[in-house]
C-alpha positions, -999 to 999 in steps of 0.1 A, spaced: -412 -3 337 -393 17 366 -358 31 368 -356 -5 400 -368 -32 371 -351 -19 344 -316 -25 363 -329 -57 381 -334 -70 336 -303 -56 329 -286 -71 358 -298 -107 352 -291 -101 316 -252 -98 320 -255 -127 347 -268 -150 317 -243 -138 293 -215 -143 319 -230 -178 323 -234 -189 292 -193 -178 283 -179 -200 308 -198 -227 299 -190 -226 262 -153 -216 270 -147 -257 277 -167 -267 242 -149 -243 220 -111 -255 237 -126 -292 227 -141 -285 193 -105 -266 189 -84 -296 200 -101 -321 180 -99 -301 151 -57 -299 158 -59 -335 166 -78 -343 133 -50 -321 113 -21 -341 131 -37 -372 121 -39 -360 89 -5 -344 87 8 -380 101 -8 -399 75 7 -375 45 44 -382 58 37 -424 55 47 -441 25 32 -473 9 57 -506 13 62 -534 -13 39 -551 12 10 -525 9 15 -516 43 15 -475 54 51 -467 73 64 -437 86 93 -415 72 118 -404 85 115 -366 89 150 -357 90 152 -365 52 149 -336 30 126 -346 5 132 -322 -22 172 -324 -17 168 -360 -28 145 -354 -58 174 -332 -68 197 -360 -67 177 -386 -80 167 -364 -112 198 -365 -127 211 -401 -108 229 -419 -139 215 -452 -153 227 -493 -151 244 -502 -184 272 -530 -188 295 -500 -194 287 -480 -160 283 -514 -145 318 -527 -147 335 -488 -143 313 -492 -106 327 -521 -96 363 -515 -105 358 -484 -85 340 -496 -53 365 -525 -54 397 -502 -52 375 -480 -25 374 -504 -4 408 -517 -13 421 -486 -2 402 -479 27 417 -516 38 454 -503 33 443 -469 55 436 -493 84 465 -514 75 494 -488 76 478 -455 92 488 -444 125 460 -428 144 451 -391 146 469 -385 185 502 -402 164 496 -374 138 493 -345 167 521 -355 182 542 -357 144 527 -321 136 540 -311 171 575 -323 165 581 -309 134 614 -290 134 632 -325 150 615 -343 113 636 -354 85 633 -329 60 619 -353 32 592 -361 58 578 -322 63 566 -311 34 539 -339 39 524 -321 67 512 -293 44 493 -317 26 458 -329 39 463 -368 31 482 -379 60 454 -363 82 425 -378 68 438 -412 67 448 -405 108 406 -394 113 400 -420 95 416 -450 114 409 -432 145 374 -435 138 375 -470 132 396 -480 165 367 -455 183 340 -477 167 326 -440 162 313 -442 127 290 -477 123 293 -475 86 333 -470 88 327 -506 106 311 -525 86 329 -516 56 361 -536 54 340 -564 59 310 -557 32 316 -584 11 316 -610 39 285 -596 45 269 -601 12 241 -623 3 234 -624 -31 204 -647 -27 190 -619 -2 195 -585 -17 162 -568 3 180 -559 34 206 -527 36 243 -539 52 256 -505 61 239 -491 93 214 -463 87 197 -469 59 160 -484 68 139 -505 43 115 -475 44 142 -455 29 155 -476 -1 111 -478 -4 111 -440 -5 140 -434 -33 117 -468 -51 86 -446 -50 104 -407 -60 122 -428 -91 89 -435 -100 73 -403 -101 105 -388 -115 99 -420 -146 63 -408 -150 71 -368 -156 100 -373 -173 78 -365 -209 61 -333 -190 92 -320 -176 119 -323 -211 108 -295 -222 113 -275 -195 147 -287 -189 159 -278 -224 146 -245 -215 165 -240 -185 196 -252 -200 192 -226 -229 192 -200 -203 223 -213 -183 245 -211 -213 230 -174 -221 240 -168 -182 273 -185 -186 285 -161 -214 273 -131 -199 293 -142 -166 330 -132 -186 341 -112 -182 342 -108 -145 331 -72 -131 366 -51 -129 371 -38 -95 362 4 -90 392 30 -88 376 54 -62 404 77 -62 391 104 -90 427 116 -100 444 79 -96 416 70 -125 423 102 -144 461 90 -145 456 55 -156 438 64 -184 462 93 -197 491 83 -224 526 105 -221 521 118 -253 490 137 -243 515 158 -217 551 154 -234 547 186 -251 532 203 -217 570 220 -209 557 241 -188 553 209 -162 585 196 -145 595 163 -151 587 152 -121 546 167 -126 547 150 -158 553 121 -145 527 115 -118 502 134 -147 505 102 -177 503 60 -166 539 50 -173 549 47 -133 511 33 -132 521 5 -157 558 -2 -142 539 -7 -111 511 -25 -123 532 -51 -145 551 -61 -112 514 -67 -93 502 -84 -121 538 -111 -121 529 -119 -82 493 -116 -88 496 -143 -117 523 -163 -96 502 -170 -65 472 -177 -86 491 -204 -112 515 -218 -79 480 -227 -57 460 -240 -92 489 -263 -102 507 -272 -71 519 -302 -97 534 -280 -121 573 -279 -117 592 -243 -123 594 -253 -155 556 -256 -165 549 -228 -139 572 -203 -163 557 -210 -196 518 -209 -182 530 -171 -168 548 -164 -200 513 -172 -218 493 -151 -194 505 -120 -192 522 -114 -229 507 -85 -246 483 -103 -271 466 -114 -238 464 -84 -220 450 -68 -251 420 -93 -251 416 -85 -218 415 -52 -222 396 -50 -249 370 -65 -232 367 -42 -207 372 -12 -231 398 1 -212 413 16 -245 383 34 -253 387 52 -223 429 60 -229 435 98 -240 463 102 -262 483 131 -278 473 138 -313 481 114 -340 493 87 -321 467 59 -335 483 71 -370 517 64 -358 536 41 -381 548 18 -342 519 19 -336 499 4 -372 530 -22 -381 535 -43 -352 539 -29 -321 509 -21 -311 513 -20 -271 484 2 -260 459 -24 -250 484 -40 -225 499 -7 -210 463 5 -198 456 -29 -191 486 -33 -167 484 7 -158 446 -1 -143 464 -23 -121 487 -2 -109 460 25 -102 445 -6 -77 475 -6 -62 477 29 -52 437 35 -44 438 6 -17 481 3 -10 470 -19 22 445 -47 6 453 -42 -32 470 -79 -31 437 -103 -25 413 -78 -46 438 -82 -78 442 -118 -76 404 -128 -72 397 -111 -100 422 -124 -122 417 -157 -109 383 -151 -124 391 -128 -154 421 -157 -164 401 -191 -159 393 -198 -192 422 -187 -203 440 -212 -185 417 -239 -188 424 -240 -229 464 -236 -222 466 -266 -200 443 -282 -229 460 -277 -254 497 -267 -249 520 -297 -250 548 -280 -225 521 -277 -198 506 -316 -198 514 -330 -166 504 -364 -155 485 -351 -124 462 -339 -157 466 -375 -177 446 -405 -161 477 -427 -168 457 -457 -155 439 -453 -190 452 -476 -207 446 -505 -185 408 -490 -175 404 -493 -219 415 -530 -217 396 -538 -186 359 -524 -205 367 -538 -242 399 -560 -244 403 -592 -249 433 -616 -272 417 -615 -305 410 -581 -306 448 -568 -307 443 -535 -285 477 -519 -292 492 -483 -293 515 -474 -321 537 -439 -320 533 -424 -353 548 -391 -345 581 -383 -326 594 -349 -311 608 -327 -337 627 -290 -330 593 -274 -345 567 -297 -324 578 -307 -292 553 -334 -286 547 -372 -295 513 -385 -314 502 -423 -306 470 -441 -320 452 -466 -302 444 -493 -329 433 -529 -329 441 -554 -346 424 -551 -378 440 -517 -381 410 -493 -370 420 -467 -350 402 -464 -321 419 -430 -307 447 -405 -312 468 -391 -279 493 -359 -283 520 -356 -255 551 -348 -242 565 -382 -241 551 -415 -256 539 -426 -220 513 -390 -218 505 -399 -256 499 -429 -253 475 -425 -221 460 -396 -241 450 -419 -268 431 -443 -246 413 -414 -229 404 -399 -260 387 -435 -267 374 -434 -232 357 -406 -237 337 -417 -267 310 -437 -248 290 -451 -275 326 -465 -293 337 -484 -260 299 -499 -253 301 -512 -288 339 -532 -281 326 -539 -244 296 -555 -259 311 -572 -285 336 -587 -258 304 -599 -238 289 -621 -263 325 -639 -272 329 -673 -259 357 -675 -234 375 -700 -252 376 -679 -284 397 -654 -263 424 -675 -266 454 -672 -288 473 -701 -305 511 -695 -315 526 -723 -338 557 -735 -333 574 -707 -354 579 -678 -336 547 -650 -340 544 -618 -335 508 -607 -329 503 -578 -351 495 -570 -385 524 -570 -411 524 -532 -417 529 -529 -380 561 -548 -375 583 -518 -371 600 -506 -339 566 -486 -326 552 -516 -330 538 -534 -298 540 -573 -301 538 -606 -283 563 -633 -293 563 -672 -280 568 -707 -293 560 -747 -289 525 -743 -287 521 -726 -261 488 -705 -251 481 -669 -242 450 -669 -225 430 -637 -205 428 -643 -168 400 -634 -146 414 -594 -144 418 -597 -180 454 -598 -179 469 -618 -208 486 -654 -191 513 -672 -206 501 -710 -207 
């Protein structure tokens, strides 16, 4: 072939190849667009669910699936305890939210009080630091706005409420595909609940382990070498140096350190206590410092740093008879010396960094005082609505639900001791307080607390007939109570002619 017919092949060659691109360019952009169109369809038909009908209905896709598995693993279960606790509790919600509406001013009423503060009563001002009056004001303005459709429909929910025809939501927002989708994750959270017990018993293991190691919290760095070197160097390790002025000696041991870091460690203590406990009068706010900061305290802190591992002291000190019979102060002084070394390495931003880690460090600390230490009960930490919740799940006539004080104040014990018993004389629960009232609201939380105890009364109440809940007196006068009872703790009712107690429908006792 010549040189001519060898580029005339060539030539037509390229042509076809040219060719046959463009005209497979449209069939790969359609095989590719079915095939997207196929994985839409697809990807569609995945994000349906089935309905009590059989039928296949969209989601909606601004619902995070896996956020509501979370919710729904641990969502608590229908009893007649948890039953009658929700509906005392969504009946005073909605109770309340009435009175909000009812005696609220809006939120422009609010600007304009917030504006006008310094013409205020002064008994009126110290509301403004709190958040209630606000949210109350957002929420009626809301409300009047008709901005939130749920906020709407709530005062009225009971109006609302067919009993014979429970399918349908009443607040706005929730679709019958969504109650369909919680139906269908509660049942694949039933079916792997065996599979997945183990594993949760593991995880918890390891929380706890985490827990422990979390305390205590990580003690903030002195970067200053020679502030460091200080905090942990005792006086008597350069009392003897005389050829140091007083003055070198001084700034060369931690005693300015400690005198410094005591008086950080009162404010730091102070703001973190006055913020926790803004319930706490000066009173309560004394003795939880006092507990706090004394030196047996600072020594288990210290310890557990081992901050007195690091201390260098003059020879023989440890042996020093001060130091082995009683007063042995060491612990605390480096403790409260390390804090003033804070104070000097960062002089300008020592405050926050102290008090966020003793906020930390002191947590548990604080959590078994208000526990445990009579003087610092307070009734923002007593549910003194205990008592009547306790009546409301288990009382009734016949049973004799009383409180009895059998301990008083003395000058060793400063608190009060009250049993919760019933009329047979079993004690139900024990309260400790500072007065009979805290006790005595202690006692029916303690009872509270003991879940299988009050679904045993509360069921026992359920399967009495009503008109065994009634008490007859005889025409003599009564008291009801057993006759080792009848002293002055003793709680009774007294009435004569005949006459009935009976429970009303709150379960309040009615005179008849």
């Amino acid at each position: 072939m010549t040189s001519i017919g060898k580029k005339k092949g060539e030539k037509r060659r390229f042509e076809n190849d040219t060719l046959n691109e463009t005209t497979q360019q449209p069939l790969k952009s359609e095989k590719k667009r079915k095939k997207e169109k196929k994985k839409d369809k697809k990807s569609k038909k995945s994000k349906k669910i089935k309905t009590l009908e059989g039928k296949l209905e969209p989601v909606d896709e601004t619902i995070d699936i896996a956020e509501v598995k979370k919710f729904l693993k641990d969502e608590p279960k229908y009893s007649y305890l948890n039953i009658i606790q929700i509906e005392h509790a969504a009946t005073k919600f909605i109770e309340m939210y009435k009175k909000i509406l009812d005696i609220s001013p809006t939120l422009g009423s609010y600007q304009n009080l917030v504006k006008n503060k310094a013409k205020l009563d002064l008994d009126i001002v110290p509301s403004l630091s709190r958040y209630m009056l606000k949210v109350a004001a957002e929420l009626k303005t809301l409300y009047i706005l008709k901005k939130d459709p749920v906020l709407q429909k709530l005062p009225n929910f009971e109006e609302n409420f067919d009993p014979n025809n429970n399918d349908n939501p009443i607040l706005p927002g929730i679709l019958n595909n969504d109650v369909q989708l919680l139906i269908n994750l509660l049942d694949e959270n039933d079916s792997q609940d065996i599979k997945e017990s183990s594993n949760v018993n593991k995880k918890e293991k390891v929380f706890t382990k985490n827990e422990s190691l979390s305390w205590p919290p990580p003690i903030p760095e002195i970067r200053n070498p020679t502030i460091r070197a200080r905090v942990f160097t005792h006086k008597s390790l350069v009392k003897n140096k005389n050829f140091l002025s007083e003055n070198a000696k001084l700034n060369s041991h931690n005693e300015m350190l400690e005198f410094l870091g005591d008086a950080a460690l009162y404010f730091a203590v102070t703001r973190i206590i006055y913020k926790k406990f803004p319930y706490f009068d000066d009173g309560q706010l004394t003795e939880l410092r006092i507990q706090l900061v004394n030196n047996e305290r600072l020594k288990k802190f210290s310890l557990a740093y081992g901050l007195r591992d690091k201390l260098k002291c003059g020879p023989g000190l440890l042996n020093d008879d001060t130091y082995k019979h009683g007063k042995r102060k060491l612990e605390a002084d480096v403790f409260e010396a390390y804090i003033g070394g804070l104070v000097e390495d960062n002089p300008t931003n020592y405050a926050e960094l102290i008090e966020n880690w003793l906020e930390k460090l002191m947590e548990p600390t604080i959590k078994e005082l208000t526990a445990t230490n009579i003087k610092l009960q307070s009734p923002e930490t007593t549910n003194l609505d205990a008592k009547r919740q306790l009546y409301s799940l288990i009382g009734y006539a016949a049973l004799g639900l009383s409180y009895r004080v059998i301990k008083r104040r003395t000058p060793d014990d400063p608190s009060f001791v009250v049993e919760c018993r019933i009329a047979d004389g079993t004690v139900l629960g024990i309260g400790r307080g500072k007065n009979v009232k805290v006790a005595g609201s202690k006692a029916a939380e303690s009872v509270l607390a003991n879940k299988a105890l009050v679904e045993e009364y509360a069921n026992k109440r359920a399967a009495i007939p009503r008109s065994q809940t009634i008490i007859s007196l005889n025409k003599s006068n009564k008291v009801v109570n057993s006759p080792k009872d009848t002293g002055k703790n003793s709680v009774g009712l007294t009435e004569s002619n005949d006459r009935q107690i009976v429970m009303g429908e709150a379960g309040e006792l009615i005179l008849k």
